[in-house]
mmCIF file as Biopython writes it, N, C-alpha, C and O atoms, coordinates in Angstrom:
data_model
#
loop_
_atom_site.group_PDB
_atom_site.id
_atom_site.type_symbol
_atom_site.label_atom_id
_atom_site.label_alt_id
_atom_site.label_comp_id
_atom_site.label_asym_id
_atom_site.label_entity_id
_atom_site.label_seq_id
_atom_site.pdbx_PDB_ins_code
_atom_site.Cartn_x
_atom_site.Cartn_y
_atom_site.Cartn_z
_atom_site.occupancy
_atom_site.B_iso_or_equiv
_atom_site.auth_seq_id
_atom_site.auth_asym_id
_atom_site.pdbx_PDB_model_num
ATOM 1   N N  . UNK A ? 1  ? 104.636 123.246 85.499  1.0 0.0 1  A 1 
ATOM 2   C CA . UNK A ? 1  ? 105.836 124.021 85.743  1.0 0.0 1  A 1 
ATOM 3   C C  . UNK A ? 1  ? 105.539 125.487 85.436  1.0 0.0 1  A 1 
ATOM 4   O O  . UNK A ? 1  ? 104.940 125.785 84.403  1.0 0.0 1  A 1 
ATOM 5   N N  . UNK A ? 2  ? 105.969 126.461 86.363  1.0 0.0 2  A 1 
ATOM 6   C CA . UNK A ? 2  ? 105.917 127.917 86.311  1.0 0.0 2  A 1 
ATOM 7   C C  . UNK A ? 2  ? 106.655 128.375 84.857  1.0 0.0 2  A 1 
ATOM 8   O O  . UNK A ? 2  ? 107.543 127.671 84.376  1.0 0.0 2  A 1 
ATOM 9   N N  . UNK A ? 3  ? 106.221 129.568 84.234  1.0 0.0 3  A 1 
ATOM 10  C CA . UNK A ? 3  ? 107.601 130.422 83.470  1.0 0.0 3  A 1 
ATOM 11  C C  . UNK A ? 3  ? 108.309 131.116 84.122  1.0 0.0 3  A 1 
ATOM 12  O O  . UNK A ? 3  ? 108.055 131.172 85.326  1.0 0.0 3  A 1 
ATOM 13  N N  . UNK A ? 4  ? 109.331 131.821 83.648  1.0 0.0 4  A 1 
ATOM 14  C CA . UNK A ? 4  ? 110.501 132.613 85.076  1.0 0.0 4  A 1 
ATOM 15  C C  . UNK A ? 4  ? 109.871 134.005 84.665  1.0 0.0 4  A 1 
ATOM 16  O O  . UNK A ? 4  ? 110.675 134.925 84.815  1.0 0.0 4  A 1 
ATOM 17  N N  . UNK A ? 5  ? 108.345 134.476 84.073  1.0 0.0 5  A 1 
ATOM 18  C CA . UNK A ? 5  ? 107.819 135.932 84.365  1.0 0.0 5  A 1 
ATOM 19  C C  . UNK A ? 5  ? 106.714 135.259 85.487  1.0 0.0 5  A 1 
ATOM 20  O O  . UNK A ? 5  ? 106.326 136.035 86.361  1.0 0.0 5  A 1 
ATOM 21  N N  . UNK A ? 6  ? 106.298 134.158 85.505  1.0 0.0 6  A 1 
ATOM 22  C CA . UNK A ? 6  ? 105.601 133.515 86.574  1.0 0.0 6  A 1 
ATOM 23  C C  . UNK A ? 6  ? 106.324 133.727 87.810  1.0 0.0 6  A 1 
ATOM 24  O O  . UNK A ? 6  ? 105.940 134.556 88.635  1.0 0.0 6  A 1 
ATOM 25  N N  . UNK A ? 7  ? 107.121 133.173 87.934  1.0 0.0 7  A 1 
ATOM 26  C CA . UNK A ? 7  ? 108.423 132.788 88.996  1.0 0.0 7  A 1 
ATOM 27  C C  . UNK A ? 7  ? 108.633 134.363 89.561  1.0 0.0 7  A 1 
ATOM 28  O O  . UNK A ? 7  ? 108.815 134.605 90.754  1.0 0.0 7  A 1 
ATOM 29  N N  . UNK A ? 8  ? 108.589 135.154 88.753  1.0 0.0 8  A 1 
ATOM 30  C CA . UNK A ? 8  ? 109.436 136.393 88.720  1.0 0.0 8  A 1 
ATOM 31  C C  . UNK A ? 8  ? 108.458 137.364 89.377  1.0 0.0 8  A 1 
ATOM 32  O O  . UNK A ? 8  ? 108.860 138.336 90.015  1.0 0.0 8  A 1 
ATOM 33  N N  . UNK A ? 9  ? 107.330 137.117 89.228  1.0 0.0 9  A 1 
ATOM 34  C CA . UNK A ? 9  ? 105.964 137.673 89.761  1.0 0.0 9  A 1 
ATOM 35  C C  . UNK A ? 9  ? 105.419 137.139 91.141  1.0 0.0 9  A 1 
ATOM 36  O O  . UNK A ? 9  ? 104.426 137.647 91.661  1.0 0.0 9  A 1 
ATOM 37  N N  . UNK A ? 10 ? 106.122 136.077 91.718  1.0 0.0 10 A 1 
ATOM 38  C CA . UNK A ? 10 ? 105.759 135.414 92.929  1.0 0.0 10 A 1 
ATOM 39  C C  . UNK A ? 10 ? 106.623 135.906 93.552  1.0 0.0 10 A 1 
ATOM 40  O O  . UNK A ? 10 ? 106.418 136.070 94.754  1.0 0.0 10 A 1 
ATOM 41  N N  . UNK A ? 11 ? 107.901 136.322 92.975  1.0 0.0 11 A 1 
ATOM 42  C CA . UNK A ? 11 ? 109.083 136.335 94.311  1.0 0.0 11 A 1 
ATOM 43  C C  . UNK A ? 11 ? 108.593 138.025 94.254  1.0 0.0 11 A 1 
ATOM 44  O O  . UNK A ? 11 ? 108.319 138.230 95.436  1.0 0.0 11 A 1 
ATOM 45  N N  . UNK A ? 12 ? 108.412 138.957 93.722  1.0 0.0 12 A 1 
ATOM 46  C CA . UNK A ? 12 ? 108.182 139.958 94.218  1.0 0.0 12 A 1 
ATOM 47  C C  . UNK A ? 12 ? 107.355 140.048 95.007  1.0 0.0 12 A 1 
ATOM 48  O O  . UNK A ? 12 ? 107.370 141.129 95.595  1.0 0.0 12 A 1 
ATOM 49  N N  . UNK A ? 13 ? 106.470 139.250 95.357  1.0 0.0 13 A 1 
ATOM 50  C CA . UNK A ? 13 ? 105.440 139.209 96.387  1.0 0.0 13 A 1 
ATOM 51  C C  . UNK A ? 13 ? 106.043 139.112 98.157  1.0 0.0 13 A 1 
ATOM 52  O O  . UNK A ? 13 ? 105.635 139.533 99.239  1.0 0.0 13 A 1 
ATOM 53  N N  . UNK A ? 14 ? 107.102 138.390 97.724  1.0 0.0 14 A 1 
ATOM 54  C CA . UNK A ? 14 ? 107.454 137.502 98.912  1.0 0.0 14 A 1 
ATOM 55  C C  . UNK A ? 14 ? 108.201 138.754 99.812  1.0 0.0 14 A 1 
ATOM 56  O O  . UNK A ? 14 ? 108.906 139.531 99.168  1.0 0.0 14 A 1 
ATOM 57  N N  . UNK A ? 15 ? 108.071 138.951 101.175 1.0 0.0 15 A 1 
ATOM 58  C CA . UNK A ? 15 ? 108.840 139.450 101.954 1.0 0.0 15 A 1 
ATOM 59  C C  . UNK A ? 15 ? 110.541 139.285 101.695 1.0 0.0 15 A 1 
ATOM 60  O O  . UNK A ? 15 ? 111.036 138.228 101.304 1.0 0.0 15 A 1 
ATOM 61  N N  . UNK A ? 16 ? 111.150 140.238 101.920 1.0 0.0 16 A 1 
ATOM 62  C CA . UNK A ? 16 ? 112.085 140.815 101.888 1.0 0.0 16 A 1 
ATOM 63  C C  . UNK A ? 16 ? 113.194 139.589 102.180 1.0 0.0 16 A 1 
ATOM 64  O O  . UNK A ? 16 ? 114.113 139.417 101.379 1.0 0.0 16 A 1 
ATOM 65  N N  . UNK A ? 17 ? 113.053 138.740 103.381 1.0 0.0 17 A 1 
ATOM 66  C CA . UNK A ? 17 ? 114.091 138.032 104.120 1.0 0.0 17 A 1 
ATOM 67  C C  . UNK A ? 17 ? 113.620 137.037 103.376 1.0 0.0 17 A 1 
ATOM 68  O O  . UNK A ? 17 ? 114.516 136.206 103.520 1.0 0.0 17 A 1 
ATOM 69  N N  . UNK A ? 18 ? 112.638 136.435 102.514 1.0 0.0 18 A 1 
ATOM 70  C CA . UNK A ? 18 ? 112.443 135.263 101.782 1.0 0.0 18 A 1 
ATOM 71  C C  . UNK A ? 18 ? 112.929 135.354 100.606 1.0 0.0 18 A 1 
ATOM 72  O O  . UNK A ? 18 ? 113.343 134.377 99.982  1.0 0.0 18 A 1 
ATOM 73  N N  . UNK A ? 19 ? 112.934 136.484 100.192 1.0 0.0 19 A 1 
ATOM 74  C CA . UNK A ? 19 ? 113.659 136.681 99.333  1.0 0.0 19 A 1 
ATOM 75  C C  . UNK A ? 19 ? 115.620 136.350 99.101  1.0 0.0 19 A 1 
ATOM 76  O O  . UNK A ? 19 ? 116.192 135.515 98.400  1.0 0.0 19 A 1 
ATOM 77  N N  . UNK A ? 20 ? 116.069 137.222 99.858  1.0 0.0 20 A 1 
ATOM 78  C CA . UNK A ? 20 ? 117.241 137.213 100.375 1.0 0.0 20 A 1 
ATOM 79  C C  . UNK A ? 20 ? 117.673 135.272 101.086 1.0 0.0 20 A 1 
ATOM 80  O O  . UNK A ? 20 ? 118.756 134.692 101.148 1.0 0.0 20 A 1 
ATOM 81  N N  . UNK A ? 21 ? 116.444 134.873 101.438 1.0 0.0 21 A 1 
ATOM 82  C CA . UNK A ? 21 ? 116.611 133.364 101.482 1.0 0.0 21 A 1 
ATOM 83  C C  . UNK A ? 21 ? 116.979 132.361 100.624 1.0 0.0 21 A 1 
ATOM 84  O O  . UNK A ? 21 ? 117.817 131.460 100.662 1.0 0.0 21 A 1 
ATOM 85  N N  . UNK A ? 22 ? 115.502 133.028 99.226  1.0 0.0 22 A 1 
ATOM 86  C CA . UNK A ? 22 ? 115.681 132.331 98.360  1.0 0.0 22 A 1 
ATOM 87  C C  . UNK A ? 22 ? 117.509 132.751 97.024  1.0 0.0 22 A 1 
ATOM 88  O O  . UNK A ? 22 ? 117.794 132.061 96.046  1.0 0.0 22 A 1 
ATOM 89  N N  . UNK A ? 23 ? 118.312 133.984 97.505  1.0 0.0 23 A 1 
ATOM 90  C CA . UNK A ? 23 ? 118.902 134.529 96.425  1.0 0.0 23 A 1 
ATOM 91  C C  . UNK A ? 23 ? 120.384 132.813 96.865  1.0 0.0 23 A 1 
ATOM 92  O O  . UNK A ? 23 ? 121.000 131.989 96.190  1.0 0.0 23 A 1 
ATOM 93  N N  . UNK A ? 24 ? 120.225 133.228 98.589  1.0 0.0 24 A 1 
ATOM 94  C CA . UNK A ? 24 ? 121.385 132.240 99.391  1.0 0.0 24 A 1 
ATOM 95  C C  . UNK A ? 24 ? 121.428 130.706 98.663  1.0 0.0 24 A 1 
ATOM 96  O O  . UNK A ? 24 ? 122.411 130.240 98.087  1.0 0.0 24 A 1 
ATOM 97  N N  . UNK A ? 25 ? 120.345 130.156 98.804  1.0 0.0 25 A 1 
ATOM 98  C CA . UNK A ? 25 ? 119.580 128.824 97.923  1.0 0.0 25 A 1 
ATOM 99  C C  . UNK A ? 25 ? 120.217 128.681 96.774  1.0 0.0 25 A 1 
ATOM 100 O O  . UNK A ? 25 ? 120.940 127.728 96.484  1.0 0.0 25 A 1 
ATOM 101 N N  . UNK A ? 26 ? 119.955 129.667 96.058  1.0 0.0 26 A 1 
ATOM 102 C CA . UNK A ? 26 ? 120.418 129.901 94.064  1.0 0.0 26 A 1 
ATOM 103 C C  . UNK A ? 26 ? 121.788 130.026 94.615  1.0 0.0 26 A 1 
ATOM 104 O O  . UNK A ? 26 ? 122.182 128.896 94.325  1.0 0.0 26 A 1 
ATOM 105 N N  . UNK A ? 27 ? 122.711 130.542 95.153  1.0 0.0 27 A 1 
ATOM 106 C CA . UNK A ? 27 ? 124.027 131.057 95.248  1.0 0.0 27 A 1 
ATOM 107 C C  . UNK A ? 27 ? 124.792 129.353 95.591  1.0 0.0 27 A 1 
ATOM 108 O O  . UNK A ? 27 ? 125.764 128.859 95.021  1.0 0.0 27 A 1 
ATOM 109 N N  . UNK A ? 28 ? 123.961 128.767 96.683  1.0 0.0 28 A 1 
ATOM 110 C CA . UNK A ? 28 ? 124.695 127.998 97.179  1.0 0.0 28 A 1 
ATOM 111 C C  . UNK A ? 28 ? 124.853 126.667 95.699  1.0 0.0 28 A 1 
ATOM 112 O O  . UNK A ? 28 ? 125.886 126.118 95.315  1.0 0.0 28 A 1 
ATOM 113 N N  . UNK A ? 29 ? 123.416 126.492 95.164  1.0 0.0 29 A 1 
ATOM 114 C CA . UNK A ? 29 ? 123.175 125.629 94.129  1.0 0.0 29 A 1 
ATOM 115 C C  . UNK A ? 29 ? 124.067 125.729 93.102  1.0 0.0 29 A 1 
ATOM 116 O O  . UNK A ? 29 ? 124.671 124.801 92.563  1.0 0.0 29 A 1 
ATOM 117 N N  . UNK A ? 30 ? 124.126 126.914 92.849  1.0 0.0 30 A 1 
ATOM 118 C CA . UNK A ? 30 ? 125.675 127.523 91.482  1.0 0.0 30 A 1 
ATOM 119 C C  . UNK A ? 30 ? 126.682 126.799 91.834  1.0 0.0 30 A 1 
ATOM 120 O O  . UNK A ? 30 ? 127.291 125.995 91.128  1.0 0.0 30 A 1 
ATOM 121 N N  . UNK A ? 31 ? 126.941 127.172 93.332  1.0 0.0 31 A 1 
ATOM 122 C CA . UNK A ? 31 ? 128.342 126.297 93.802  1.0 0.0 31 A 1 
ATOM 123 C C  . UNK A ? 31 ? 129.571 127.440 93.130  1.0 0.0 31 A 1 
ATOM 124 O O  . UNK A ? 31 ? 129.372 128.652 93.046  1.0 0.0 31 A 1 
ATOM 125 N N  . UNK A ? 32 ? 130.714 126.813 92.739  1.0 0.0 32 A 1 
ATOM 126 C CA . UNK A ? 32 ? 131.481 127.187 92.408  1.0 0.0 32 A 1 
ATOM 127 C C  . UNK A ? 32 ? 131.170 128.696 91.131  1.0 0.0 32 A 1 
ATOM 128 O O  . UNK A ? 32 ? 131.638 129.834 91.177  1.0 0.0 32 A 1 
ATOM 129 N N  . UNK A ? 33 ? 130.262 128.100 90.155  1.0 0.0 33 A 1 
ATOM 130 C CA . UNK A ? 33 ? 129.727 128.883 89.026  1.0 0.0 33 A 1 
ATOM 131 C C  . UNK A ? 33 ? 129.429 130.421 89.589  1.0 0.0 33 A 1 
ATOM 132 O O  . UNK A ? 33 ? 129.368 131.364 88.800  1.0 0.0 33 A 1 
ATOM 133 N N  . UNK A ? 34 ? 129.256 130.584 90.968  1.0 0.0 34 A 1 
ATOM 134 C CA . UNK A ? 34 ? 128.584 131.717 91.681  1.0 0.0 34 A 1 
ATOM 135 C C  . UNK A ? 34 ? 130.156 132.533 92.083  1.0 0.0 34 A 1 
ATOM 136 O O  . UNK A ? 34 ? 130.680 132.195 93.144  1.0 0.0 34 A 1 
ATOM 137 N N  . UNK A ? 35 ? 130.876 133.611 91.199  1.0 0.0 35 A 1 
ATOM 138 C CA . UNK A ? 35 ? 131.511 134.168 91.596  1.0 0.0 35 A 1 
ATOM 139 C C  . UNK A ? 35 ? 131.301 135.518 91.810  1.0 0.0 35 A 1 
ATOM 140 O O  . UNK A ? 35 ? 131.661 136.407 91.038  1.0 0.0 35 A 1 
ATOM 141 N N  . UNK A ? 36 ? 130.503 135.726 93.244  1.0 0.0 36 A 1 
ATOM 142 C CA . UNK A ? 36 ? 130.337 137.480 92.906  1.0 0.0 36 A 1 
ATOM 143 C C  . UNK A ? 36 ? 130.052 137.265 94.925  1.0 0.0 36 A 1 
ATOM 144 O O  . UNK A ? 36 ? 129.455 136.408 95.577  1.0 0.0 36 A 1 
ATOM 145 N N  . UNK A ? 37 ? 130.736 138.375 95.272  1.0 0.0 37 A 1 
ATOM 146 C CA . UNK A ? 37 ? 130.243 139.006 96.797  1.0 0.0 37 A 1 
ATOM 147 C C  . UNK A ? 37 ? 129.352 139.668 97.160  1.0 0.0 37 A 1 
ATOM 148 O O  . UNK A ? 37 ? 128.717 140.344 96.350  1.0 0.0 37 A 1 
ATOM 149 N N  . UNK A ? 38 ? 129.063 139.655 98.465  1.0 0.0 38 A 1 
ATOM 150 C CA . UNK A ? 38 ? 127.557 140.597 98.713  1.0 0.0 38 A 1 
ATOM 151 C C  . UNK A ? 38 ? 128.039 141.930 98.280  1.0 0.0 38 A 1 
ATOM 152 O O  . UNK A ? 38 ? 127.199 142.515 97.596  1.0 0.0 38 A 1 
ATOM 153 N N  . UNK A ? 39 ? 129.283 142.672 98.498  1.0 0.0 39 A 1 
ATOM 154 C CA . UNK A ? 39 ? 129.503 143.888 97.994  1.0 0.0 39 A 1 
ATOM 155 C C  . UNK A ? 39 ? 128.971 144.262 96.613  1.0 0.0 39 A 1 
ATOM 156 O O  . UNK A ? 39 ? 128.388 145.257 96.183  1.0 0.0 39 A 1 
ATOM 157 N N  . UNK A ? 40 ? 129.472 142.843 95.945  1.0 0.0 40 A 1 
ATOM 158 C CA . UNK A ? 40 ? 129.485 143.502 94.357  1.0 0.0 40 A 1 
ATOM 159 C C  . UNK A ? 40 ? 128.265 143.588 94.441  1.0 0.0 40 A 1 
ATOM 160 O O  . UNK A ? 40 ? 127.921 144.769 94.393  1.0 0.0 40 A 1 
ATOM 161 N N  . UNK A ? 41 ? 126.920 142.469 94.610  1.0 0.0 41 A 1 
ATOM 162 C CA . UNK A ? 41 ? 125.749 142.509 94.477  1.0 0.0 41 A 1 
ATOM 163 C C  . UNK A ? 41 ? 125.092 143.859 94.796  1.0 0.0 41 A 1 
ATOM 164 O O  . UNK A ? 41 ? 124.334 144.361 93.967  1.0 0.0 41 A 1 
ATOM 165 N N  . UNK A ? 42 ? 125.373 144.523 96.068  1.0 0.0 42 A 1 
ATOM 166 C CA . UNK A ? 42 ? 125.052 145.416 96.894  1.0 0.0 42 A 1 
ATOM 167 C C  . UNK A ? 42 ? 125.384 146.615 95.613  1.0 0.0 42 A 1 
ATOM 168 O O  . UNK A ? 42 ? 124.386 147.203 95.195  1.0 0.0 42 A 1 
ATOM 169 N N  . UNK A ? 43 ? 126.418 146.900 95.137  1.0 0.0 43 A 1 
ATOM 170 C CA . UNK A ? 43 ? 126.840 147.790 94.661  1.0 0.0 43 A 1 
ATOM 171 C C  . UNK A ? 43 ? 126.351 148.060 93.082  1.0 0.0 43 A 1 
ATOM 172 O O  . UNK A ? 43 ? 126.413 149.099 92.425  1.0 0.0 43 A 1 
ATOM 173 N N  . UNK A ? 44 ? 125.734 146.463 92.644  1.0 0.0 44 A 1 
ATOM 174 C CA . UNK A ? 44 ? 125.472 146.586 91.376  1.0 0.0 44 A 1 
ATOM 175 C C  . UNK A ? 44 ? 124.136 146.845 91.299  1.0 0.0 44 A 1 
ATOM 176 O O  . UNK A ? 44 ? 123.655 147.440 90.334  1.0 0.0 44 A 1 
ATOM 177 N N  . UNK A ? 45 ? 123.213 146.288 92.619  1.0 0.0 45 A 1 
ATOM 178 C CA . UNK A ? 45 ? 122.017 146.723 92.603  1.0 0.0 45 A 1 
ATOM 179 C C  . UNK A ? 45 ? 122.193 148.388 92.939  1.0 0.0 45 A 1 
ATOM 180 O O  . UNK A ? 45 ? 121.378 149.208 92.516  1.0 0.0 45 A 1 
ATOM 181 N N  . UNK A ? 46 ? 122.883 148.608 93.418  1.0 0.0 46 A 1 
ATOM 182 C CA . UNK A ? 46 ? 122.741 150.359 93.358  1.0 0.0 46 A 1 
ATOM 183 C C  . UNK A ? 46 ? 123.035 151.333 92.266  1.0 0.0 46 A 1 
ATOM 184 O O  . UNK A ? 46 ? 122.670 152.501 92.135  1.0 0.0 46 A 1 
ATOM 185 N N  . UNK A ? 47 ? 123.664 150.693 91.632  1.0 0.0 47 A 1 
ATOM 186 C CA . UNK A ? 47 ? 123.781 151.086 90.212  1.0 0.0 47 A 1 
ATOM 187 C C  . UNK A ? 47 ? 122.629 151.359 89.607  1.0 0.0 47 A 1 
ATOM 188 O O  . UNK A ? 47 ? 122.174 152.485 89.404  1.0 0.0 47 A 1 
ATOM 189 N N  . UNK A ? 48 ? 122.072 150.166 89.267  1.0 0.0 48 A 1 
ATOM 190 C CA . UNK A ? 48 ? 121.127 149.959 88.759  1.0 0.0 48 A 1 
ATOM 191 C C  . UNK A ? 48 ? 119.718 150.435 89.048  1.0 0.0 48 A 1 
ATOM 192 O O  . UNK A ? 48 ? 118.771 150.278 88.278  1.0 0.0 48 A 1 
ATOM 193 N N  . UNK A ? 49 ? 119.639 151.378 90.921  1.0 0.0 49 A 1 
ATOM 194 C CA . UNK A ? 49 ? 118.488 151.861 91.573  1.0 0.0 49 A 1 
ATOM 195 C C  . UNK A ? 49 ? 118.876 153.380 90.902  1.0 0.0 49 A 1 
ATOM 196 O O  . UNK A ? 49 ? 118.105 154.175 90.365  1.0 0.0 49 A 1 
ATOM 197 N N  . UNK A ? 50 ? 120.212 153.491 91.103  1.0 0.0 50 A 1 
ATOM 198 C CA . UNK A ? 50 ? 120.580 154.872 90.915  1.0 0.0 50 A 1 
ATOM 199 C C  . UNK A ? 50 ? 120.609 155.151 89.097  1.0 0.0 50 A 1 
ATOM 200 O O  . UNK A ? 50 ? 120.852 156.208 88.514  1.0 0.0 50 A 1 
ATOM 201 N N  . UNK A ? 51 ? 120.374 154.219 88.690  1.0 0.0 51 A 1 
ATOM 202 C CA . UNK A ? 51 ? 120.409 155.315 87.066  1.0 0.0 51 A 1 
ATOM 203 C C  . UNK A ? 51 ? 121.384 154.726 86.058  1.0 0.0 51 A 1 
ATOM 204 O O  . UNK A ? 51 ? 121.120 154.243 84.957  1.0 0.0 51 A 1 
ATOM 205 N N  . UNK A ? 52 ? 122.759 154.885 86.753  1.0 0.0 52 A 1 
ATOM 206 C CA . UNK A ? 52 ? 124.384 154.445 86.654  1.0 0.0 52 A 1 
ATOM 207 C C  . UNK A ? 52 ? 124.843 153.310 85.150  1.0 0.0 52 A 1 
ATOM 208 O O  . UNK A ? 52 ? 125.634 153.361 84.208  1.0 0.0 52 A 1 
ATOM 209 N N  . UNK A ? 53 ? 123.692 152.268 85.722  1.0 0.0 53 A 1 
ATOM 210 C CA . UNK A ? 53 ? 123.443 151.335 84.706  1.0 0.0 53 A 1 
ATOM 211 C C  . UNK A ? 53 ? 121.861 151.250 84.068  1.0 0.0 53 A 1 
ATOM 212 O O  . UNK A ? 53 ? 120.891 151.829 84.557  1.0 0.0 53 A 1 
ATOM 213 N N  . UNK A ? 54 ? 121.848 150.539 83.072  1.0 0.0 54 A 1 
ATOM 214 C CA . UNK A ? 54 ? 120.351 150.024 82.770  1.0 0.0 54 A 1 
ATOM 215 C C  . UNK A ? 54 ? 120.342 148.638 82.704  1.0 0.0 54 A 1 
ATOM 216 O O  . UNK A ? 54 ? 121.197 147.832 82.338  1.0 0.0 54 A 1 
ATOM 217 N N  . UNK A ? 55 ? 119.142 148.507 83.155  1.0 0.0 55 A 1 
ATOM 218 C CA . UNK A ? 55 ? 118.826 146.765 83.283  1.0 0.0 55 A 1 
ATOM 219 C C  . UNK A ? 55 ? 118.129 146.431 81.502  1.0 0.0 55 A 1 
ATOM 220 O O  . UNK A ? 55 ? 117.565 147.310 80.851  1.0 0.0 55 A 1 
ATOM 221 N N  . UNK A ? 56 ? 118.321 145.166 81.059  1.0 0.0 56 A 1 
ATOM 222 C CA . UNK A ? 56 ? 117.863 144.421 80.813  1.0 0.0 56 A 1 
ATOM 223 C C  . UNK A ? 56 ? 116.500 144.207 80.044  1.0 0.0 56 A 1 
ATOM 224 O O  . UNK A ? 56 ? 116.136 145.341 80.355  1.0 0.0 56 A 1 
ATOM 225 N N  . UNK A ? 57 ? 115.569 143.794 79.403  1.0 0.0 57 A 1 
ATOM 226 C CA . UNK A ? 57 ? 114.376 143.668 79.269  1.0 0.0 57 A 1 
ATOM 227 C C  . UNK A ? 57 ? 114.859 141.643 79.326  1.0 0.0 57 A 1 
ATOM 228 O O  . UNK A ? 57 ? 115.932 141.097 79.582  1.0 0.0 57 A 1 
ATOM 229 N N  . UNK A ? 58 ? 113.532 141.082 78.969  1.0 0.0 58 A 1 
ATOM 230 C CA . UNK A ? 58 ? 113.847 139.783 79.244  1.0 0.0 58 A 1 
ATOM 231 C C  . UNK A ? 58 ? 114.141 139.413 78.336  1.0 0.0 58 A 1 
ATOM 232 O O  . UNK A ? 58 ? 115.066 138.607 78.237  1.0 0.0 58 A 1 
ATOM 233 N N  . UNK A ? 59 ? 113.512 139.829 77.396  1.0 0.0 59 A 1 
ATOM 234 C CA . UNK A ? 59 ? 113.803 139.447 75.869  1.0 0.0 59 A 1 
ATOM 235 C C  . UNK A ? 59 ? 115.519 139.677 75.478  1.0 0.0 59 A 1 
ATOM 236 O O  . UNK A ? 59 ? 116.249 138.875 74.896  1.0 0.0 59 A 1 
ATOM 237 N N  . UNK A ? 60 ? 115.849 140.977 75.982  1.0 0.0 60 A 1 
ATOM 238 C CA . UNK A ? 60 ? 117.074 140.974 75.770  1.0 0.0 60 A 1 
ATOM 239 C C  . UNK A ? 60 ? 118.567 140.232 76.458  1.0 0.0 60 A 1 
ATOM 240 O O  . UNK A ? 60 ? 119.716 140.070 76.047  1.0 0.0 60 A 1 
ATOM 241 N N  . UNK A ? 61 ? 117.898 139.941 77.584  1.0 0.0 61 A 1 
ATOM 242 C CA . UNK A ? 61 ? 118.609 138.803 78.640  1.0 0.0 61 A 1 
ATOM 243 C C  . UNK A ? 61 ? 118.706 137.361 78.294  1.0 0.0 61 A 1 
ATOM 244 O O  . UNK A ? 61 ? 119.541 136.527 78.644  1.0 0.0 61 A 1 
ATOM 245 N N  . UNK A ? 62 ? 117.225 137.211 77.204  1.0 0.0 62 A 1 
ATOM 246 C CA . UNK A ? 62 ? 117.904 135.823 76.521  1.0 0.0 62 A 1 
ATOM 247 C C  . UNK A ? 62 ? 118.639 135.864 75.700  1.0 0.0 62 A 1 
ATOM 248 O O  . UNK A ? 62 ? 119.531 135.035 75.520  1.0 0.0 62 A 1 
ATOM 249 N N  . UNK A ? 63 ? 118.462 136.651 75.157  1.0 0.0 63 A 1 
ATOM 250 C CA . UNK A ? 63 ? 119.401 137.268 73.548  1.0 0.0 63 A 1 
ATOM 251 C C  . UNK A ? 63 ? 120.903 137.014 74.204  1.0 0.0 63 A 1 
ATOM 252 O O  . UNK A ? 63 ? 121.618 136.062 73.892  1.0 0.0 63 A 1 
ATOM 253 N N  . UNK A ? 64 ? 121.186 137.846 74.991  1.0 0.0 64 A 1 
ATOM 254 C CA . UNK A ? 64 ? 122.469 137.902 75.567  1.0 0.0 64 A 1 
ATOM 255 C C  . UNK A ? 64 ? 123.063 136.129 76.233  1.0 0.0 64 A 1 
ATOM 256 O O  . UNK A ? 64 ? 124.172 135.596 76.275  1.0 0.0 64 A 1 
ATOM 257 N N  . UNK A ? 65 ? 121.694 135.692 76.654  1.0 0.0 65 A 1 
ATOM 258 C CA . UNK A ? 65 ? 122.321 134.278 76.920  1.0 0.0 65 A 1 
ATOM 259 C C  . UNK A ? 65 ? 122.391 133.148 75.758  1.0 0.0 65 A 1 
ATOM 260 O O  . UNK A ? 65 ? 122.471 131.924 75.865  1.0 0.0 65 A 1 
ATOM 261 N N  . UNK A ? 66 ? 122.344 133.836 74.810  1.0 0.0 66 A 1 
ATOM 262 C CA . UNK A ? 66 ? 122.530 132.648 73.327  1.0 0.0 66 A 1 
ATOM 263 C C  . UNK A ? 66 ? 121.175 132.261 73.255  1.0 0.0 66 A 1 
ATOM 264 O O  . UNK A ? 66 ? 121.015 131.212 72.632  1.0 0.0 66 A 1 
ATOM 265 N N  . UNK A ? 67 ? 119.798 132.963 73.854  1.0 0.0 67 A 1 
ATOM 266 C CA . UNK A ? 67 ? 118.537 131.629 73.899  1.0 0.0 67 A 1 
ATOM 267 C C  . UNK A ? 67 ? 117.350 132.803 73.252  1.0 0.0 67 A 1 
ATOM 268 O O  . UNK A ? 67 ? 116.221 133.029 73.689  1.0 0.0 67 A 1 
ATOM 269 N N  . UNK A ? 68 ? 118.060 133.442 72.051  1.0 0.0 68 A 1 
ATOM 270 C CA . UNK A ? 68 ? 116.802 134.861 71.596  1.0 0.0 68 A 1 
ATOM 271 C C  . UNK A ? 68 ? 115.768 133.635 70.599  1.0 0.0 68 A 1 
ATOM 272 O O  . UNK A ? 68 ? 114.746 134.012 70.027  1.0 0.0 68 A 1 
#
């Protein structure tokens, strides 16, 4: 089994529309759990290109998910 900096290092590889394939996949799998629109997505990744916000480190993304 991969780690998700494994995982995380393959999908940047992957073309653009495989990507965007694989996000549809995860969205549909959430099911209900998946409450967010392409807008918000669209808008939060621009945030986040533009400065606006700061992302994350991983370490701190588990922290935040109860799993530091």
């Amino acid at each position: 089994m991969s780690t998700v900096p494994e995982i995380s290092a393959a999908l940047r590889r992957l073309p653009t529309d495989e990507k965007w394939s694989l996000l549809h996949e995860f969205a549909d799998e959430l099911g209900s759990e998946w409450d967010s629109s392409d807008e918000e997505a669209i808008q939060r990744l621009d945030d986040l290109k533009s400065g606006r916000v700061q992302g994350l480190s991983e370490e701190e993304f588990w922290k935040a998910c109860g799993r530091s």
